[in-house]
Every structure is written in C-alpha cells, then in structure tokens.
C-alpha positions as CSV (number, residue, x, y, z in Angstrom):
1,X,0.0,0.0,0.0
2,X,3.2,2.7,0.1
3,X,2.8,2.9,-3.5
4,X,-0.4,3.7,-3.9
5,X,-1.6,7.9,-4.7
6,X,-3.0,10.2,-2.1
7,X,-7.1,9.6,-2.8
8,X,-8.3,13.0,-2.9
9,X,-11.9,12.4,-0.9
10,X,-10.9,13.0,2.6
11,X,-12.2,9.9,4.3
12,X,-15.3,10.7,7.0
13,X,-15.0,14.1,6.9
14,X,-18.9,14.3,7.9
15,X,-18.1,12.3,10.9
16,X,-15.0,13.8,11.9
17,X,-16.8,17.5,12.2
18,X,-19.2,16.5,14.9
19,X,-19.5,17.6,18.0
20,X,-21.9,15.1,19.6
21,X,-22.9,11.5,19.5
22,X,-25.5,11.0,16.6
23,X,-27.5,8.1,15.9
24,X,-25.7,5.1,15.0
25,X,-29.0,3.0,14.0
26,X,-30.1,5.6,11.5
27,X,-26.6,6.8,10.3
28,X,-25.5,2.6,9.8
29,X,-29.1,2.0,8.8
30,X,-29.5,-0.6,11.5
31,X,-28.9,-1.7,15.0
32,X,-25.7,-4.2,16.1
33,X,-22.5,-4.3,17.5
34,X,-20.5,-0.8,18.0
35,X,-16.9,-1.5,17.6
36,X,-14.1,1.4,17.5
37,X,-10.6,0.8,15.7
38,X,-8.1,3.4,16.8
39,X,-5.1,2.8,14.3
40,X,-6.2,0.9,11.6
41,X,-3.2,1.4,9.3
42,X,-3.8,-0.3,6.1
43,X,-6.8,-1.6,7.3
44,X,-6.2,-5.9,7.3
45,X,-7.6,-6.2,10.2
46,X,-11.1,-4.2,10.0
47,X,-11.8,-5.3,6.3
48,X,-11.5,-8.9,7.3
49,X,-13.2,-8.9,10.4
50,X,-16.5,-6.6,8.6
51,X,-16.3,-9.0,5.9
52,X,-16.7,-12.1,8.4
53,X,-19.5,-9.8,10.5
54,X,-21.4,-8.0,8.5
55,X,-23.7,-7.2,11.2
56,X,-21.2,-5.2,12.8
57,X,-20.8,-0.9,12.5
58,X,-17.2,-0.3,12.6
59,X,-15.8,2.8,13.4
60,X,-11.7,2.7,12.3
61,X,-10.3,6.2,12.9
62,X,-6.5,6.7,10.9
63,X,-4.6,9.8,11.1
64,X,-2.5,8.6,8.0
65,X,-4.2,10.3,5.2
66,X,-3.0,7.3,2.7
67,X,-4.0,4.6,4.8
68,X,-7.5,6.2,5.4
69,X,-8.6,7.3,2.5
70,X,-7.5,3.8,0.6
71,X,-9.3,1.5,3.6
72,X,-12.2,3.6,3.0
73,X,-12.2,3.3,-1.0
74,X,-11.5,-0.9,-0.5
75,X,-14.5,-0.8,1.9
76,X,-16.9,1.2,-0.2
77,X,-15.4,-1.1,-3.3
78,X,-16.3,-4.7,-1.7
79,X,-19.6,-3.6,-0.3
80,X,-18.5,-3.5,3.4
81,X,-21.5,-1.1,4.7
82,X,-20.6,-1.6,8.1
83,X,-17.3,0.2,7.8
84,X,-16.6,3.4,8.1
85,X,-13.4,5.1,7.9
86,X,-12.2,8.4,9.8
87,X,-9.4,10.4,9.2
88,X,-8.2,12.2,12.2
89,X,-6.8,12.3,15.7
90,X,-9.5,9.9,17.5
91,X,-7.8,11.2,21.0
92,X,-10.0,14.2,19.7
93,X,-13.2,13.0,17.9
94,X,-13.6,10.1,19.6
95,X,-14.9,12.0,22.9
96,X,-17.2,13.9,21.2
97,X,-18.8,11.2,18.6
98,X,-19.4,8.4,20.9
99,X,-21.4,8.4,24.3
100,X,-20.8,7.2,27.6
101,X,-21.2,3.2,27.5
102,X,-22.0,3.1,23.8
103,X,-19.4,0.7,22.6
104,X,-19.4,-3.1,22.7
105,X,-15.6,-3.5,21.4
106,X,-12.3,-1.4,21.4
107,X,-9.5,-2.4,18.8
108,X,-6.1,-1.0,19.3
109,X,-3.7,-3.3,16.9
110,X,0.2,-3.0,17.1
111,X,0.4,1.4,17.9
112,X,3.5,3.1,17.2
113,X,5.8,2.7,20.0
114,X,6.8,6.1,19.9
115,X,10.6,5.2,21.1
116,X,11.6,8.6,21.7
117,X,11.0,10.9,24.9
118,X,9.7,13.9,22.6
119,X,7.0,11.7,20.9
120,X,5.4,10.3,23.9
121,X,2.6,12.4,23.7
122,X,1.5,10.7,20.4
123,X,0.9,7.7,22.5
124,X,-2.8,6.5,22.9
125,X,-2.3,4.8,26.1
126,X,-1.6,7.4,28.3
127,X,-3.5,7.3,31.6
128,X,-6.1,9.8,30.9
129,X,-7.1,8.8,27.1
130,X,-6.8,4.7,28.7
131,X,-10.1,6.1,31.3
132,X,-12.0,7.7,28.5
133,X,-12.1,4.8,26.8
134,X,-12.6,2.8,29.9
135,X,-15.7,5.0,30.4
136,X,-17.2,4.6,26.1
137,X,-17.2,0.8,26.8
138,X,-20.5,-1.0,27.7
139,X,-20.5,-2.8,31.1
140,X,-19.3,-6.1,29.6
141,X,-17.9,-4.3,26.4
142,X,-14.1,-5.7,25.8
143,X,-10.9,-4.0,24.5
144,X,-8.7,-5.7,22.0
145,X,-4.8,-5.0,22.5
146,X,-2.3,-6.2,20.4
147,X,1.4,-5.5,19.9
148,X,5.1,-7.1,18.8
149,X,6.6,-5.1,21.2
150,X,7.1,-6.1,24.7
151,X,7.9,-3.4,26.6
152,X,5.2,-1.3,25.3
153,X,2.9,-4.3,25.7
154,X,3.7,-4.4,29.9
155,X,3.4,-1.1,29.9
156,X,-0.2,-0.8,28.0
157,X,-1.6,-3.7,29.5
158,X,-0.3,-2.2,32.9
159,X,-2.1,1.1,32.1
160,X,-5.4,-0.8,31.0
161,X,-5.4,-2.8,34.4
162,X,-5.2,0.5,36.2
163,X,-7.5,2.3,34.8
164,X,-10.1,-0.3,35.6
165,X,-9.7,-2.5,33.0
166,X,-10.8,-6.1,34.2
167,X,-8.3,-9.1,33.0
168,X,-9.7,-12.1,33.0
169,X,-6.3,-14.3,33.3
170,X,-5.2,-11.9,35.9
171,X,-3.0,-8.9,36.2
172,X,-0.5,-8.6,34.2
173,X,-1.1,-12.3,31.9
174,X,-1.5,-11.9,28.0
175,X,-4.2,-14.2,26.0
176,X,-3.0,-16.4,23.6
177,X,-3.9,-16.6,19.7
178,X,-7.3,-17.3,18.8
179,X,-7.6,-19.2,15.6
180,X,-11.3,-17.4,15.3
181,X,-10.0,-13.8,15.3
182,X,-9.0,-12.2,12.0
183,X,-5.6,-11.2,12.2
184,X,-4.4,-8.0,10.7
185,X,-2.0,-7.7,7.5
186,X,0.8,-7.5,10.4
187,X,0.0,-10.4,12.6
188,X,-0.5,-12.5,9.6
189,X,3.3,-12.6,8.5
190,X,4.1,-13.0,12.3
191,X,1.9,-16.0,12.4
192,X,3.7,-17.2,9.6
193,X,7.7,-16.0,10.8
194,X,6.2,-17.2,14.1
195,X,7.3,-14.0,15.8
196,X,5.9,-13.4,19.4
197,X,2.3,-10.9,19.7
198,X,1.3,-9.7,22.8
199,X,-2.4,-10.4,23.1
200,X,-4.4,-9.0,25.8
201,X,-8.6,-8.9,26.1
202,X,-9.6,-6.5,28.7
203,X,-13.4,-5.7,29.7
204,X,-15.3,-3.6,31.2
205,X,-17.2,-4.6,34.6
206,X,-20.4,-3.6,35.2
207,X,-20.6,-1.7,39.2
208,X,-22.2,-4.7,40.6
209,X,-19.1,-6.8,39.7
210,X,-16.4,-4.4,40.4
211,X,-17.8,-4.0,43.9
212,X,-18.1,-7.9,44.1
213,X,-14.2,-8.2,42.7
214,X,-12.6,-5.3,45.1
C-alpha cells in the first residue's frame, strides 16, 4: 500500500466534524455491534473482520491520510456497509462522537511505540485517554490489544489494568492466539515468521461486579 496515490476524498470528513454523539441505528441504517478501531493502518484487520460480521458498525479512525482514504475506498469497493473510515486524531473526535457506554468492542492493533522521549505524547495509552475509553465501553464491552513489542505491551496492559480495565487471566497475563479472530495484515506474517504478539482482552465490569471483585 506505500505505493499507492494520495485519494483525494478525505475519508469521514462528515463524521469527523461532529460535536456530539449521533444516531448510530439511522446513520449505519441498522442496530448491532459498535466497535471502535483506533489505528487501523492499512486496514487488514477491520476489512476482514467486517467482511466475516457483516452485522457489525465499525468505526476505524486513521490519522494517515493514505492509509485512510484507501481503507475507506477498499470498503466502499467490496460492499463493506458496516465500515466506516475516519481520518483524524480519535484522541480528539472520539470523545465527542461516541457516548458514555455506547461501545461493545475497542481495537487497538500493534500502535506506534513512539521510542523517543519527545514523541510520547503521540501515545494513545496514556493514563487519561486509557479512562476515557474505559468510560465509552458497555459494562461487559471488551478491548482488543495487540502489539510485537514487549515493553510497550507491559506497559499498556499495565495502564489498561489500572484504569479499571478487568483481565480475565489476571493482572498482568496476556491471552494467547485465537484461531477465530482475524488477524491483521501485520499479525499474519508474524503468524507465519512465528514471531511473538502480545495479546491482551480486557473488559469492562459492570458496578455490581467491580464492587463484588474489590
């Protein structure tokens, strides 16, 4: 996908301009599963898991304006309604598009590491973004997190658990591969060069359970 030309449509601009939740049964056309993608590169993942679920709405915000606007053109080219791409920061429009306890799934699929000092602030995970999207998931509602690279994996998964984040193995344990997942374009070739992925599936307690678990 480096080769391919800037598209000039910017991808969900309509979406990216709001400034409040709207209503996800009339803009998808129907009711189901409300799943958010924060990072979906080149798009492997989300076009393969909308493709096996076409029930699902998928929401896959990418700052990249390559990667975005050419996910969105393969999505509206195989028919994937469920599917829509956003091109921005979602630290910024996610807030404002989706409402408290509106999502059923969170993706976020091998981020940057952001190595250097300077570029930390780029990170998604920081302790403050990691509670807003604590607070966007259903009670029950799970988060996806993936990586290749071990440090940042501790430290994410460490971050997740702390914000309230409920891990079903236990503190601190990844999950292992799930033959039933789709797999991005990334973790494909890993599964293949059987290179180690961090795997972790958090979710969301409802009150009644965290007060039980504490």
């Amino acid at each position: 996908m480096s080769r391919i030309p800037l598209r000039p449509e910017k991808a969900g601009e309509d979406l990216a301009a709001l400034t409040s939740p709207p209503d996800w049964d009339q803009l998808f056309g129907r009711a189901g599963s409300l799943e958010l993608e924060i990072g979906c590169g080149a798009g492997g993942f989300a076009l393969e898991h909308c493709r096996r679920d076409p029930s699902i709405r998928y929401l896959a915000f990418e700052w990249r304006k390559k990667y975005a606007r050419e996910v969105s053109f393969r999505a509206q080219k195989h028919g994937l309604t469920g599917l829509k791409v956003i091109e921005g920061d979602a630290r910024i429009v996610v807030p404002k598009i989706f409402a408290p306890g509106s999502l059923d799934v969170i993706h976020l699929q091998f981020p940057d590491p952001w190595w250097k000092r300077a570029h930390f602030k780029r990170a998604i995970l920081t302790p403050d973004f990691t509670r807003v999207l604590l607070g966007l998931l259903k009670p029950g509602g799970r988060f996806d997190f993936r990586t290749d690279v071990e440090e940042r994996a501790r430290q994410g998964l460490a971050v997740l658990e702390k914000a309230g984040f409920h891990n079903p193995l236990g503190p601190g344990v990844f999950h292992p591969y799930d033959p039933e997942e789709a797999p991005s374009t990334r973790e494909r070739r890993y599964l293949v060069t059987n290179q180690p992925v961090y795997r972790a599936r958090l979710v969301r307690l409802s009150s009644a359970q965290g007060a039980v678990g504490s």
